[in-house]
N, C-alpha and C positions, 0 to 999 in steps of 0.2 A: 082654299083647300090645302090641307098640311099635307098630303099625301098624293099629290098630284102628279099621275103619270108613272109611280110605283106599282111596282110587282112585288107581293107580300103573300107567304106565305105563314096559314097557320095550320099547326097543329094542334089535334082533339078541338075542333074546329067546330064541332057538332053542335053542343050544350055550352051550358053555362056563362065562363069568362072566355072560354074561346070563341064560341055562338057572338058575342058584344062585340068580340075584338074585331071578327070577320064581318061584322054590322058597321061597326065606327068605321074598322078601314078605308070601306066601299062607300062610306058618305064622307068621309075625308079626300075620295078620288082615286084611291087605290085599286086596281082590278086583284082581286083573291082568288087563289086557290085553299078549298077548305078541305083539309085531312083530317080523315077518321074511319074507324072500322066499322060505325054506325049507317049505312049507307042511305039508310031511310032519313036519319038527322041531313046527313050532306046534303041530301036532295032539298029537303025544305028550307038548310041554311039559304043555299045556292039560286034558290025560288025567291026567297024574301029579301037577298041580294036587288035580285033584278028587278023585282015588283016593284022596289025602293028606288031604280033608275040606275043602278052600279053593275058591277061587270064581277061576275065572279064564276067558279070552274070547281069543280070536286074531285079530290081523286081518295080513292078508299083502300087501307093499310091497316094490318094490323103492327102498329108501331111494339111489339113486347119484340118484336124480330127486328133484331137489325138490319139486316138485308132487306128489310121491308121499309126502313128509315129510309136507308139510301133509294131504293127504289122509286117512293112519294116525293122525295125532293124532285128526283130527276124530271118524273113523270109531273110535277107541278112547273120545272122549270119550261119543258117543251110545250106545255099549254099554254102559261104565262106571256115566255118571249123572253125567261129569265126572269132572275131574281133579284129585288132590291132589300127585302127586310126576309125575315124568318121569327118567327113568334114560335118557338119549340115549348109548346103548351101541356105536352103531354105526360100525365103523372096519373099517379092512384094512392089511394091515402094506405093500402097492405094493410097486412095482421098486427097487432097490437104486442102479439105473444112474443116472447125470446129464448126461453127454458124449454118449449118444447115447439120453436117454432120447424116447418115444413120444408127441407130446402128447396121445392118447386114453389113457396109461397116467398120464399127470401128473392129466390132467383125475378120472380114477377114481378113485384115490387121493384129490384136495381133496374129492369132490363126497361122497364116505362119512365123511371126516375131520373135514372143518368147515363144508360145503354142510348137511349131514341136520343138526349138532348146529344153525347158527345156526335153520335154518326149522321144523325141528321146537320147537323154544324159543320163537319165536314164537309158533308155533301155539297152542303149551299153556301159556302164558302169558294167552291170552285167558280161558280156559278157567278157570284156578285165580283169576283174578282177581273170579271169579262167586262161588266160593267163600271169597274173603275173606282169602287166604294158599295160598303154596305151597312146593313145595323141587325146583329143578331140579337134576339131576344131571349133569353131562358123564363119561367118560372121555378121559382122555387118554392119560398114558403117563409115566415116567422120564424118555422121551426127548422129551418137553415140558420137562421142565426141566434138562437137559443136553446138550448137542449128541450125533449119533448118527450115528456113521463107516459102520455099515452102510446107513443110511437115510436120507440127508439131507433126501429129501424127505418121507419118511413124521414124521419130528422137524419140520420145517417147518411143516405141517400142527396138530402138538399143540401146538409153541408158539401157534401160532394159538388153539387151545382154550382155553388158559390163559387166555392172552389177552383172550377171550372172556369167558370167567368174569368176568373183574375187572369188563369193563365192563358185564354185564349184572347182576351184582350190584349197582351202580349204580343203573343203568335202573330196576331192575323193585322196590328197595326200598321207596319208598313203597307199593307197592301189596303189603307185607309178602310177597315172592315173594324165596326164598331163592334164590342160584345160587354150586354148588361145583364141584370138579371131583376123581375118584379119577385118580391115576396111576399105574398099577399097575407094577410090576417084571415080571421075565422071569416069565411063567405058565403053569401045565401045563395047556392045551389044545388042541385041535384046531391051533389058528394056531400054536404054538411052534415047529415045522419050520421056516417061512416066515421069522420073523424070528430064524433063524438062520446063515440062511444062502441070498439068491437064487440060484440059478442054479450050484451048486454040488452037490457030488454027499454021501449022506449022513456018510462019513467027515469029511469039511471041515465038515458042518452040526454033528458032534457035538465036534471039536475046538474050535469059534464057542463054545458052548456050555458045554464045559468051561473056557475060559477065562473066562467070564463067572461062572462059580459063586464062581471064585476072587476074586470082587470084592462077595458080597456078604455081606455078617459075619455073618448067620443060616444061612446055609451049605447053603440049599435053593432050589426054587420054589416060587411061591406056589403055594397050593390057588383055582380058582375062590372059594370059599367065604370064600375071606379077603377079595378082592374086594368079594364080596356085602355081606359084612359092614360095611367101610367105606361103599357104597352104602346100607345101612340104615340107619345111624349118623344120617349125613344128611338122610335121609329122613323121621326121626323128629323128633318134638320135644326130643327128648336133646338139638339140634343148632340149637333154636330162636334162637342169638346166633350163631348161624355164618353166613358168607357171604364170599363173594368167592375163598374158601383155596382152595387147593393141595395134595392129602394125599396124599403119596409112602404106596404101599404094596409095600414094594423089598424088605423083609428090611434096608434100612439102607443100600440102593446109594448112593443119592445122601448121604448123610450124610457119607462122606469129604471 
């Protein structure tokens, strides 16, 4: 088991690639705490945990609040027994618009994108530093490392993550606390609709769509699970010289 006798926290923990990550964890040996404001999702992740034989705990947040970052850390820590990973999962693909976008919709968008990852990082940085090492995880996105015509501001946002990463991979190395970051490509989950297309009706979202396939040379989407996957990599001590990186998981998009 790669994950054996870790404390891992994830964020948006509920669905998708966080739902896999907090699956993989727990059959790699990790006991999970899964955050999300979904509370009905937590229960079932948290159920399907144990059914599975793993160990895992919920606590429920609305991460757009900062003070709610900090507070899930904490409240994951005291359940746990402490932290050894943090998987800061938690993003939304926003509005598309920029000419007459919404400042409550701009604000929405940073405060899930790069508010929850910088303060939740913080938090559990305190945390793993009891423990003597740790491995922070961000998501970011593709479109953290290439600019993104559908989303300027949601790309904005993940450069920021990036971003992130480098410097608190910095920070936080003497106190051997690792920080990476997964970029995932186009993925089959609940959210794929969205960032296919805002404000547009499903015909336009599946053309968006089709056209994107054609640009990425394994000629699919990804699975949640591929995701997870690279989140555990990291996680692991497999991964013990790593820090500060950037690991497109695109199928090869950004490789052109």
């Amino acid at each position: 088991m790669r994950l054996k006798n870790k404390l891992a926290v994830v964020t948006a923990g509920a669905s998708g690639m966080g739902r896999a990550g907090c699956e993989l964890f727990a059959r790699e040996g990790a006991k999970v705490a899964v955050v999300d404001i979904n509370e009905k999702g937590v229960n079932e992740v948290v159920a399907a945990v144990k059914a599975a034989g793993g160990e895992a705990c919920g606590v429920i947040a609305d991460l757009s609040k900062h003070e709610e970052c900090r507070r899930a850390v904490n409240d994951a820590a005291e359940k746990l027994g402490g932290i050894d990973i943090l998987w800061s999962h938690a993003g939304i693909p926003g509005t598309s618009d920029v000419e007459d976008i919404k400042i409550e919709d701009f604000e929405l968008s940073m405060n899930l994108n790069v508010t929850s990852a910088f303060f939740s990082a913080g938090a559990a940085a305190k945390h793993m530093r009891k423990r003597g090492k740790g491995s922070i995880i961000f998501t970011a996105s593709v479109s953290g490392l290439v600019g993104s015509q559908l989303s300027p501001l949601y790309s904005a946002g993940k450069f920021g993550v990036v971003g992130l990463t480098k410097s608190l991979a910095l920070r936080f190395a003497p106190d051997q606390i690792r920080v990476n970051v997964v970029c995932p490509g186009l993925t089959n989950t609940p959210m794929l609709r969205q960032f296919m297309g805002r404000n547009v009706d499903d015909k336009a979202a599946a053309e968006t769509q089709a056209r994107f396939m054609t640009m990425i040379p394994l000629a699919r989407l990804a699975r949640p699970e591929d995701i997870a996957h690279a989140a555990l990599w990291l996680g692991s001590d497999d991964s013990s010289y790593v820090t500060g990186v950037s690991i497109p998981v695109d199928g090869g998009f950004v490789a052109k």
